[in-house]
N, C-alpha and C positions, 0 to 999 in steps of 0.2 A: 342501504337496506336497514341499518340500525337506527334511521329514524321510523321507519314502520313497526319496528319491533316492538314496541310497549302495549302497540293495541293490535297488531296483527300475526298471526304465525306468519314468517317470512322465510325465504330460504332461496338457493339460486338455482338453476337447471345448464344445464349443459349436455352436448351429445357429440360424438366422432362416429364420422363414416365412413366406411370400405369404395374405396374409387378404385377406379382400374381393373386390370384381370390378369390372371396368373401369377408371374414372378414380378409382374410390375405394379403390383397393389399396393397401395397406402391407404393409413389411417388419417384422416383429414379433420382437424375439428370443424364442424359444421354451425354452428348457433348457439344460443340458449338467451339466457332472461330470468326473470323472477321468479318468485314461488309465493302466491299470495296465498294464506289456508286453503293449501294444494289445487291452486290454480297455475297451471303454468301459464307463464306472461312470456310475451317476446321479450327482446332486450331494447329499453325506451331508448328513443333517440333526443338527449337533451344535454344542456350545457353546465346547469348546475343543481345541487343537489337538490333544493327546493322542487324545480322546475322538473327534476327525475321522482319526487314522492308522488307531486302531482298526477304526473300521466302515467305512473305505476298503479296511482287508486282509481284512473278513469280510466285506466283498460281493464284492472280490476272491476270494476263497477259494470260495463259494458261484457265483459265475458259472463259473470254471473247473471247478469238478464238475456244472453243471448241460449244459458245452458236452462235455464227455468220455461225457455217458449219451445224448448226442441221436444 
């Protein structure tokens, strides 16, 4: 993420969720991913850092025209 950082607000997201019931409940972490200027991104599936700036700014890129047609 700190190569996005010079031209991008970036940041990371993460979340834990309650499974189970009663006395047999756990907190589970569940997911998370990027933070493009408060876009929550999944978390890219890639191999190197390059190749993670990339499909960080094309899901970036892709979520903000998908929130502009809603």
């Amino acid at each position: 993420m700190r190569e996005l950082a010079g031209r991008f607000e970036v940041g990371l997201w993460y979340e834990y969720v309650w499974v189970g019931m009663w006395v047999n409940q756990y907190e589970v972490f569940c997911g998370g991913g990027g933070v493009v200027n408060g876009v929550e991104l999944d978390q890219p599936q890639c191999r190197t850092v390059d190749e993670c700036v990339r499909q960080i700014l094309e899901d970036y890129k892709n979520e903000v025209e998908r929130l502009r047609t809603v």
